[in-house]
N, C-alpha and C positions, 0 to 999 in steps of 0.2 A: 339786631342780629347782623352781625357782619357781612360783608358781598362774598359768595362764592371765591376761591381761585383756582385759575386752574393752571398749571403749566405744562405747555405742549412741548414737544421739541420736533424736528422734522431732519430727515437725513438726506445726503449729499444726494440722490435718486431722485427724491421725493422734490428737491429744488434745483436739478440741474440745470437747467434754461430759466432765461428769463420769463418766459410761457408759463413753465411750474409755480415761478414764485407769482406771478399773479394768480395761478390755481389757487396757490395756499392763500392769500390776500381776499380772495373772492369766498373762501371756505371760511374762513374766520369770521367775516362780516357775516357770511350766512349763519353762524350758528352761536356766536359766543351773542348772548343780548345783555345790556348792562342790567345790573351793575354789578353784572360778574367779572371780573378782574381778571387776566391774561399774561402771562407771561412765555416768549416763542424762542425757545433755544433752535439755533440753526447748526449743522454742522457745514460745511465749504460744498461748494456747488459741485457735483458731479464728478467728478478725475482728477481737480484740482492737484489735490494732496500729494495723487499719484505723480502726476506731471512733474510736479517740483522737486521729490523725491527724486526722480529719475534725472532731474538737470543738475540738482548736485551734485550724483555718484558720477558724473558726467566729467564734476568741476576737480570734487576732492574720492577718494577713494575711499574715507574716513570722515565724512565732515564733523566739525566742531559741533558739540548737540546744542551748546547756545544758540548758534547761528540756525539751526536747522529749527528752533524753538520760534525765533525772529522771523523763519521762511517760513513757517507751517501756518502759524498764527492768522495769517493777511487773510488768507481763502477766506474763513468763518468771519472775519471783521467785513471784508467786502459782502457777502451772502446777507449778514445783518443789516449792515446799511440800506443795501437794497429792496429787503422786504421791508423794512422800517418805510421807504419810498411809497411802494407798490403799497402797504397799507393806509400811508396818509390819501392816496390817489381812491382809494377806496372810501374814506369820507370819514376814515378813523385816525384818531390823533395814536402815533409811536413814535418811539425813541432807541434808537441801537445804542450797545454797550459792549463794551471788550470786560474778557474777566477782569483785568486788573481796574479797570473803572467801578467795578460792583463789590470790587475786595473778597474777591475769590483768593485766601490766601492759604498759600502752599508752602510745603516745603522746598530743597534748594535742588531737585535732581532735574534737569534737566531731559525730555523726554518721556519719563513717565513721575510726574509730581504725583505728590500724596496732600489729598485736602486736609491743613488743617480746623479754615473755619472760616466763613461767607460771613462778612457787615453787611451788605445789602442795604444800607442807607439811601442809594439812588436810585435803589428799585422801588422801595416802600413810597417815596416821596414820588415818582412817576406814577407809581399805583393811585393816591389819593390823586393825584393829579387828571385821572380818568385816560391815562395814558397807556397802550399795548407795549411792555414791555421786549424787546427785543433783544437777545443777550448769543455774542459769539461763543459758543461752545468751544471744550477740546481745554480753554486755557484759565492761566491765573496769573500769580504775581508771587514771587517770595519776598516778605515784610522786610527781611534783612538787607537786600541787594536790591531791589526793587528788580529785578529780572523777571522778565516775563518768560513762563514755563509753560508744557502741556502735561497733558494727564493720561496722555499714550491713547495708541490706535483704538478708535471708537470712545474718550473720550468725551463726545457732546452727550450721550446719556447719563454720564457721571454728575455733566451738571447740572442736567435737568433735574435725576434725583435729589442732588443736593439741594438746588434750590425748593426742589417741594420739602425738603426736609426740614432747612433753615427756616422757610417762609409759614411753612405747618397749611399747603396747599392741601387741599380737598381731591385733589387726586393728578395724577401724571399721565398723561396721553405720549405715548412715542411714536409717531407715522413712521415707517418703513415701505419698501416696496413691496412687502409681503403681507398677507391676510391674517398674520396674527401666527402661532407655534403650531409647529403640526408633527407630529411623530417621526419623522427623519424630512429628510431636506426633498420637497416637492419635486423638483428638476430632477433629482436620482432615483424616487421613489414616487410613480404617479400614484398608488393606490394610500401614499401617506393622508392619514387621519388629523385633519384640524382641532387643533386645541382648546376648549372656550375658557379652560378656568385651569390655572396651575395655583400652586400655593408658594409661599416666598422660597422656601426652602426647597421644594423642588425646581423653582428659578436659578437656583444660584446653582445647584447641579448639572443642570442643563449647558447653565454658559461657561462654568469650569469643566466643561468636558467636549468645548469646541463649537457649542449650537450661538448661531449668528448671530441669532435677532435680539440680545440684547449683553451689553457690556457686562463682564462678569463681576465687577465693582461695582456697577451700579446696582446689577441684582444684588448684592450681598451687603449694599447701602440700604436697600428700598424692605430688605427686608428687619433689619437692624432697629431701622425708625418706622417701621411699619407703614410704608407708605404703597397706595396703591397705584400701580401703574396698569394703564390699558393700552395693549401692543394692536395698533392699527395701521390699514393701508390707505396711501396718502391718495392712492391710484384708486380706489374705492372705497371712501369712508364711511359709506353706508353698511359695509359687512361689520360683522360682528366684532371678529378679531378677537385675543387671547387679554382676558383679564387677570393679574398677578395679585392675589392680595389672597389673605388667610394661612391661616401653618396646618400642617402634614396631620391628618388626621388617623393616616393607614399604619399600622403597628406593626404585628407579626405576617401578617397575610402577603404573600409575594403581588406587589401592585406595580405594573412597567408603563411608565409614563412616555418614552420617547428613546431616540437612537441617533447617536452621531458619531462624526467622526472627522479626522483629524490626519492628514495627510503627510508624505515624506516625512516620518518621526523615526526617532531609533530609542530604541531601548536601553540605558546607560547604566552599567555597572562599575563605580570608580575607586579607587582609592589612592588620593590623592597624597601628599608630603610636601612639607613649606620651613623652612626655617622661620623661627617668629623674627619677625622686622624682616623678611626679607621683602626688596622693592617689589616683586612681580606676585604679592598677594594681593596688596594695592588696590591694582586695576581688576585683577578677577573680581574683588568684593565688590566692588564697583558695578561691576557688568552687572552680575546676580541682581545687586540692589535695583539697578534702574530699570531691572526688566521683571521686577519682581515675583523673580523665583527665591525659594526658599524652603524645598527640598533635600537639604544636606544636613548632616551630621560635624558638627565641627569639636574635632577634641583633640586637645593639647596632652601629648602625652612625652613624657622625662625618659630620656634613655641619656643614665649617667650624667654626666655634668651639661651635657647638651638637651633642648629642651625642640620636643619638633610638633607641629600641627599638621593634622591629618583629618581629611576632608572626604568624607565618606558619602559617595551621592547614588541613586537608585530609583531611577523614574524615565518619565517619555518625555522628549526633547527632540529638537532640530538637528540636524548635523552642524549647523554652524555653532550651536551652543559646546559640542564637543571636542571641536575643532579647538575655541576659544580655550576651552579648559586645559586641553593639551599644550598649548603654545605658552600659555603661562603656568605652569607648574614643571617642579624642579624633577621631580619624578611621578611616575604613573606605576603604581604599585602592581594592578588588576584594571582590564579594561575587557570590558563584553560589550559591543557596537553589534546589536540586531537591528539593520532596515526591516520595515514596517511600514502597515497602515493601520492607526488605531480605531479601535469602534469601541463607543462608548453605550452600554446598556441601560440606562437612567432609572430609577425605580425608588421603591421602598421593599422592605420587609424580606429579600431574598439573601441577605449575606450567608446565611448557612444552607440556602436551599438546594442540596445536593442534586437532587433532580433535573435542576436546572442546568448545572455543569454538564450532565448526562446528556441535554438536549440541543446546548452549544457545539459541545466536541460530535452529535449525529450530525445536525446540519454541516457544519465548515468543513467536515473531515479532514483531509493533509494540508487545506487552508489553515488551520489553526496555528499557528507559532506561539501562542501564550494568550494566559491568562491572570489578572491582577483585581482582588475584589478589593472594595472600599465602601463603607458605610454609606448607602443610598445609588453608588454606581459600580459597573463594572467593566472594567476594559479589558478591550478583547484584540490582541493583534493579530492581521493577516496578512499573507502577502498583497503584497501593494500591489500587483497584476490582478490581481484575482477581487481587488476589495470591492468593486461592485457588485458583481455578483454574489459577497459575500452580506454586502447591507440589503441585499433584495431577500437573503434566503431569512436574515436575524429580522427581516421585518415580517415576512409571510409566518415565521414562527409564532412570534410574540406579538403579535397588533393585529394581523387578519382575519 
């Protein structure tokens, strides 16, 4: 029978000082015992990311996304090296790796790459070699250009699933600063309820609908290849913490899993006009791609010998995302910009539950600016002044 694996991954919190990364060095020898086999995605120490970010927009107003792929990249390569240290100092043999050493390969976008598929040949061969895998999350390689790319904000979950996916690991451990899911965000909501068990698919609702603690790729990787992940604190590894694994067994019955939300959004109603081949569709498609959004409606429609593309968009976004859209397009047909703060109601079994509409619009009263149901969530916009108090009222309703 083969050895265990297991692959942890650990976030920029969990290893911000050098102190942390010997915590985590010290936690590993304590619990992983051979000949279970280990693999430790990091992501960059502490503020890293942020810092470097901030000394660009310093440098360029725009910077280039390669280069910004080049700057981002170091944090996570330095963090691994380091624990790879702090674990030989602990009496266990490791080895750091950057994704494109491990053939994390990707495709060409710059910013937010798309996996298309891990060799892993220097990991398997470190594994048999009784060696603690260390690998810099966040990045990859594209095969064609050999440029090294990332795989967007929160990234190192993506590759830990992966790698459990590729490797066909025995289960994914994510440390965080947090104790695992809990019914809205602890800090806004003391009487928030801890999670022990979500199912994939109400994972991947969770993290498409704003909740932190785990990449919303990753969930929607992990739950794909059915891979189990256990969201734990790095700061207290003894709690229990939120295990993600099994599918949604709730049907018709109104079942509300959790409550988030999602700050400065607006509400976007567009319709957009483009001559086809003109230059400035280009870069909008572009934008969309790397940030991948892909909420619009695109249809080519003939008026007379002239042939025009019309871009029909309807969803929650950022002001800068509207911003972008206006600046590049030739005309702006219809445009509805509602400021907001979204709350997102997570669940099963409620899409027609009228009664429940009934019990949103008593709590929020003249809070309410709109309401948008979707298969497993609901979002709920309210004024941004007001949104605290208004995640205190939708939690006292549905969770206490």
């Amino acid at each position: 029978m083969p050895p265990a694996l297991i692959v942890q991954k650990y976030g920029g919190t969990s290893i911000a000082t050098v102190d942390r990364i010997q915590q985590v060095a010290r936690y590993i020898r304590s619990t992983i015992q051979p000949p279970t086999q280990v693999i430790v995605v990091v992501s960059a120490m502490g503020s890293f990311t942020d810092e470097w970010v901030e000394a660009a927009a310093h440098l360029h107003p725009d910077p280039p996304r390669r280069e910004m792929d080049m700057l981002l990249t170091a944090g996570e390569r330095m963090t691994a090296a380091l624990l790879a240290m702090a674990l030989e100092k602990e009496g266990l043999h490791a080895i750091s790796f950057t994704g494109s050493q491990i053939g994390i390969l990707t495709d060409a976008t710059h910013g937010n790459a798309k996996i298309h598929r891990i060799l892993g040949d220097r990991i398997r061969k470190s594994l048999e070699s009784n060696r603690i895998v260390v690998v810099a999350g966040f990045q990859g390689v594209d095969p064609q250009t050999k440029e090294v790319t990332t795989l967007g904000r929160g990234g190192s979950d993506l590759t830990a699933v992966a790698l459990a996916a590729t490797l066909r690991a025995d289960r994914c451990e994510i440390y965080k600063d947090v104790e695992g899911i809990y019914t809205a965000d602890p800090r806004v909501i003391p009487k928030a309820q801890h999670i022990p068990r979500l199912s994939w698919e109400a994972a991947c609702t969770l993290s498409g609908s704003g909740a932190q603690v785990l990449h919303d790729r990753a969930a929607n990787m992990a739950c794909k290849y059915e891979i189990p992940i256990h969201i734990r604190s790095s700061l207290a590894p003894t709690q229990p913490g939120t295990l993600i694994e099994g599918h949604s067994t709730t049907m018709e019955t109104p079942h509300f899993i959790a409550l988030t939300d999602k700050k400065d959004q607006i509400y976007l109603d567009l319709l957009l006009t483009f001559s086809p081949g003109a230059a400035s569709i280009q870069p909008l498609y572009e934008w969309l791609c790397n940030r991948g959004d892909t909420p619009l409606l695109w249809n080519l429609q003939k008026k007379g010998l002239q042939s025009e593309l019309q871009v029909t968009l309807s969803a929650f976004h950022s002001q800068a995302y509207l911003d972008f859209l206006v600046a590049h397009c030739q005309q702006v047909l219809q445009k509805s910009s509602l400021p907001l703060h979204i709350l997102s109601l997570v669940g099963r079994g409620f899409s027609q539950n009228h009664p429940l509409l009934d019990t949103i619009t008593s709590l929020l009263g003249e809070n309410l600016l709109l309401l948008e149901m979707q298969q497993g969530v609901m979002h709920i916009g309210v004024k941004s002044e007001a949104a605290t108090v208004c995640i205190q009222q939708l939690h006292e309703g549905f969770f206490v």
